[in-house]
N, C-alpha and C positions, 0 to 999 in steps of 0.2 A: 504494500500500500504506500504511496506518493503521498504526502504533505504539505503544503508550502501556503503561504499567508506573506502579503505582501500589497504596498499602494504603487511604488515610483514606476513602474513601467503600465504601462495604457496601451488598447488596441485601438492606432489609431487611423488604420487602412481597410476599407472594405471594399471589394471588388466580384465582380459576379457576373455571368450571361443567366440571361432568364432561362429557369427549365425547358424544354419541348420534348416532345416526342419522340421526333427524328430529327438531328440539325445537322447542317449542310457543312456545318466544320466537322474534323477529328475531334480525340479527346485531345490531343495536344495542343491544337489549334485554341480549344475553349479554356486549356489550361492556361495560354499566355494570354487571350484575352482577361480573361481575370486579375491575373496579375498586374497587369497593365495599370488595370483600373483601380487595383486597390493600392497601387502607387501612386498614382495620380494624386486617390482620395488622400493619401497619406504626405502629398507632395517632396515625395521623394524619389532620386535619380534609380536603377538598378543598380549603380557599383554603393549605393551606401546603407545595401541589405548584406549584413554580414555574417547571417543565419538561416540553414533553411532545415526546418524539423517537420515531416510528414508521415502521414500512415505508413504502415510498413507491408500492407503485403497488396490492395488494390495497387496506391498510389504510383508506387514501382515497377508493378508489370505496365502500369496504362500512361503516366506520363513522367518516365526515368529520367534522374537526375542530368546523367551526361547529356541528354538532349533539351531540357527544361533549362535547364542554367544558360548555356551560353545562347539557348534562342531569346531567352528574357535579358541578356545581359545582365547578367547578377554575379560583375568580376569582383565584385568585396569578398567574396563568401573565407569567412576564417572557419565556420561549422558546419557539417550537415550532422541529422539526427533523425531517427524514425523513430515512432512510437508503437502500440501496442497495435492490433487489426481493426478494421472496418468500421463500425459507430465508434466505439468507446474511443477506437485509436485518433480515429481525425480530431475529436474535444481534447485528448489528454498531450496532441501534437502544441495544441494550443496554448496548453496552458505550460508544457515544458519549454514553450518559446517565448512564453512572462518568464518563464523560470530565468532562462538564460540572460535574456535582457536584465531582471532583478538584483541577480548575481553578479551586474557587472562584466560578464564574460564579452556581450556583445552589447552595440548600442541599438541595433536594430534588427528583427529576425520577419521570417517570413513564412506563412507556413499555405499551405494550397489543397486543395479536393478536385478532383474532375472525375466523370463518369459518362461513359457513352452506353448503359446495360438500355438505355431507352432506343437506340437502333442494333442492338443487340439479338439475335435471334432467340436465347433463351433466358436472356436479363440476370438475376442473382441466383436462379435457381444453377447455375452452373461453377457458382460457388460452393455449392454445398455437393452437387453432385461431383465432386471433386474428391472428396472427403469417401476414405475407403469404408466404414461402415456403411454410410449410405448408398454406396454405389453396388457394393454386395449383398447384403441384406434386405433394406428397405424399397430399394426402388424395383425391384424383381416383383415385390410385394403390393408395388400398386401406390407405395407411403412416401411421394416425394415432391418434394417442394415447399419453402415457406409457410405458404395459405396451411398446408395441413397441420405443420408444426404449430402453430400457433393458433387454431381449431380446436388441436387438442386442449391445450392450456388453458383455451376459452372454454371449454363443455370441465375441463375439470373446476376451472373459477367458479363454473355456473354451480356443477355439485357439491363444494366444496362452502359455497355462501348462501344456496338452497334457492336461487335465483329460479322463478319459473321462466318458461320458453319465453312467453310475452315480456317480463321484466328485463330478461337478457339480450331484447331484440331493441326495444327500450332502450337500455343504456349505451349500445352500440350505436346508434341512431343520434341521439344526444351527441357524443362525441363524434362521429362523421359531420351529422350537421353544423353544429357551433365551428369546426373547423374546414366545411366550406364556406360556412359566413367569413369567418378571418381572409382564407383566399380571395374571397369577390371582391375585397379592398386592398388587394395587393394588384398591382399596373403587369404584372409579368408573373402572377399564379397561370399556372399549365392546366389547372382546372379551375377557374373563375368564377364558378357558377353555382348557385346556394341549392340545398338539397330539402327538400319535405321530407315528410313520409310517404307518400305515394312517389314517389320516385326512389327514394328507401327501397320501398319496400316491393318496387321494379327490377331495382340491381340483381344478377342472376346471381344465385345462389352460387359462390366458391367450393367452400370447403364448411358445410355446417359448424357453428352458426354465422361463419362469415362470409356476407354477400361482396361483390366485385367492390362497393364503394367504400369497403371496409378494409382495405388491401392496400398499399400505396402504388403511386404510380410509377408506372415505367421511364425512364429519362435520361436525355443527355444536360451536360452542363457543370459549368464549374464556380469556385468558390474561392478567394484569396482572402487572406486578413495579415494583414502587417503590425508586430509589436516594436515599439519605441521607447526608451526613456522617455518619460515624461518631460524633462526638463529641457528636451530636442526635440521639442512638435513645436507644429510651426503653424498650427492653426487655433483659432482662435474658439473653441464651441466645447460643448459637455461631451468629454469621452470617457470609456469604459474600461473599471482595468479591473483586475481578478482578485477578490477579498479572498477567496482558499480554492482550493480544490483537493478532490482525493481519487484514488483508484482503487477497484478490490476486483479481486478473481476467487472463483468456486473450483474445486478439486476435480473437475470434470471437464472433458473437451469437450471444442465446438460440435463435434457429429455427435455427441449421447446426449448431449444436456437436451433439445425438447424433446428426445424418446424415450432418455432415460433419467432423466432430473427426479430424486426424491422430493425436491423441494414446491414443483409447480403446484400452485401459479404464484407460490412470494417467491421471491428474487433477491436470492440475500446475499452477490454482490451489491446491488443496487441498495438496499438496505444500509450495511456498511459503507458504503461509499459516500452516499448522503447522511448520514449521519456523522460521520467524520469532517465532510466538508459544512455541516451547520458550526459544527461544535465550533473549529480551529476558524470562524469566519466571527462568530460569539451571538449568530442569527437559530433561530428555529424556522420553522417552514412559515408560519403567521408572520414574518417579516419580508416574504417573497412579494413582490407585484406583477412578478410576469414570469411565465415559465415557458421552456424551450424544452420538450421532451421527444426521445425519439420513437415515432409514431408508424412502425412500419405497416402495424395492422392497430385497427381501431381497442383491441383487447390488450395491447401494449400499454396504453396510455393509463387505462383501468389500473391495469398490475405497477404501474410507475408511480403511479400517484401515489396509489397506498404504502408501496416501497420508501417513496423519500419521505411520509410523514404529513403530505396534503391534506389526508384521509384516513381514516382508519380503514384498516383489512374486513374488505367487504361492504368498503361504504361509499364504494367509487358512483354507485348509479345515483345515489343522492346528491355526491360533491357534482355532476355533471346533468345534472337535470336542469330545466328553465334555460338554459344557452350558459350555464355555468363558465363554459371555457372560452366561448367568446373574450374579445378582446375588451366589450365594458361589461363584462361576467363578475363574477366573484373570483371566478381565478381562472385571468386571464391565460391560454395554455396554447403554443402555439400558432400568434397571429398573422404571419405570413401564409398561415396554412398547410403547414407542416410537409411532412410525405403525402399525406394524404390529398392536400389540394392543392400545394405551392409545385413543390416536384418530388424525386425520389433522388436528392445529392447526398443522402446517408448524414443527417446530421450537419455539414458542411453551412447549409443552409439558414438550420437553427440558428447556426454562433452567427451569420452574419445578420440576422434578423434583432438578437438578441442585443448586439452592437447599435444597431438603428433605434430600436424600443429607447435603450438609454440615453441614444444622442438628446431625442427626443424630436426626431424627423421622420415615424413613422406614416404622419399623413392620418387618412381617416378609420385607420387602424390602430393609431398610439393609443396605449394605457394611458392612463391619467397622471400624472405625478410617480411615475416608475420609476423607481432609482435602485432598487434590487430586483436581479434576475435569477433565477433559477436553469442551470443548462447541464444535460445530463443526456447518454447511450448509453446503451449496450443492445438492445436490453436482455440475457443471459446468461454466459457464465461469467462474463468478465461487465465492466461498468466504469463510466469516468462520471462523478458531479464535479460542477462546476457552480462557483459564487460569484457574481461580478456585480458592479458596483458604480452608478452616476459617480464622475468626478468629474464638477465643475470648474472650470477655467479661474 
């Protein structure tokens, strides 16, 4: 588990191509446009990024260092670093590039996401089919692909909290909806558009009990956030830097944990992890104003919540009832629109959204007086929270 609490270094670069579909660049191609722009935002040259820390097992197959560097021009680099895989890894890239800047090491770091699994022909699911149990046992079996895994987890939640069918379709509903409402007021959500229940309750049926809108979407597109000394920004506005962060991992790999997890549906990295990052930040969850969770199926969000302490276990359909996670919600969760409506950048997205909410230039989607956020992946065997923090100029 990772530690660290800290003010002087701030993110103060965002950069991004809007999710779609299919786009007309590579992933490399949307990797430097990103970066571009969250240099721009960050008004800085590429020789005076002297740090690049990124995921360590997408990021490097899809857009490697030896080609990303010198196409961005980023001749400073005195570091590179990766961090742990996929959600948890891209947040905890994040926060070891505060680390680094905090520590002095560097005065500027850079860290980046891109994904092309939206022109992809079999999108994440060939992540896992990767993985030797599941390509031997389960998929012979008919048992493959995300939707299922996390099907399960949702029919265990359900029997585990005595949720009936209608209550369960309910609270799924609640949480899709609230979070295409947040997308239709984002300029470049990949799905824009607000959901009923009669369209709910239209979406075809996946994987019992979750229908297609319940699912995230498929996407290309990428992500930059630039960290700086505080005392070397050059712009004048409210940025956001990281009051703690933590990391925890569960004694089980990635292929067993949703077949063979003792523990479904709490998540007691995610438990741990957030709970370490309130402690070492001196916040509980009643101090949060906006949350950034990773939302790859609608029953994620349910098990997240209760994991960091939003809600108690078991009491996710009530915390999300009435448009709860909406962005003027009670808690707010989300307001780009997560996986679910903004695009599927794994996270990536969150942190850049999460950075907007604080500037306090999210438009007709800002929280009201946000100055703490909540941002947190996995969600599985491994997990990063994250604490971050308005600091005004």
């Amino acid at each position: 588990m990772t530690l660290t609490n800290r003010r002087a270094a701030v993110i103060d670069g965002v950069g991004g191509t809007g999710p779609v579909r299919r786009s007309s660049s590579n992933v490399e191609e949307l990797a430097l446009q990103a970066i571009e722009r969250a240099l721009e935002d960050a008004n800085l040259h590429p020789r005076e990024i002297e740090a690049v820390v990124t995921e360590s097992v997408l990021c490097p197959a899809a857009t490697p260092l030896d080609r990303i560097v010198p196409a961005a021009r980023l001749t400073g680099l005195k570091r590179t670093m990766q961090s742990t895989p996929v959600g948890a890894g891209i947040l905890a890239a994040l926060a070891m590039a505060v680390d680094m800047v905090e520590r002095g090491e560097v005065e500027s770091a850079l860290t980046w996401f891109a994904t092309g699994w939206g022109s992809a022909m079999d999108g994440p699911t060939s992540y896992h089919s990767k993985m030797q149990a599941k390509h031997v046992v389960e998929e012979p079996a008919g048992f493959s692909g995300p939707p299922l895994y996390f099907a399960v987890a949702a029919k265990r939640y359900q029997h585990e909290y005595g949720l009936s069918d209608l209550q369960m379709s309910q609270m799924l509903f609640d949480i899709v909806a609230a979070t295409r409402a947040n997308a239709a007021l984002h300029p470049e959500a990949q799905a824009g558009t607000t959901v009923d229940e009669a369209i709910y309750g239209a979406s075809p049926m996946i994987a019992e009990p979750l229908r297609q809108a319940d699912c995230s979407l498929l996407s290309d597109g990428a992500v930059a956030l630039v960290v700086t000394r505080r005392d070397r920004i050059r712009r004048v506005r409210p940025e956001a830097g990281l009051a703690s962060w933590a990391y925890a991992a569960d004694p089980i790999s990635d292929a067993d944990f949703y077949t063979q997890s003792p523990w479904l549906p709490s998540l007691p990295a995610a438990e741990r992890a957030s709970a370490t990052a309130f402690a070492a930040a001196g916040l509980t969850p009643a101090d949060i104003d906006v949350r950034g969770i990773y939302d790859c199926f609608s029953i994620a969000v349910a098990m997240q919540l209760e994991a960091a302490g939003f809600c108690r276990k078991g009491g996710a359909a009530n915390a999300v009832r009435a448009g709860g996670l909406r962005h003027d919600g009670t808690l707010p969760t989300n307001t780009h629109g997560g996986l679910l409506g903004h695009g599927y950048l794994l996270g990536a997205n969150h942190a850049a959204e999460m950075v907007i909410q604080l500037r306090g230039t999210a438009g007709k989607r800002q929280v009201a007086r946000a100055r703490k956020g909540f941002l947190a992946a996995g969600p599985g065997r491994q997990y990063s929270a994250l604490i971050l923090e308005r600091i005004d100029p």
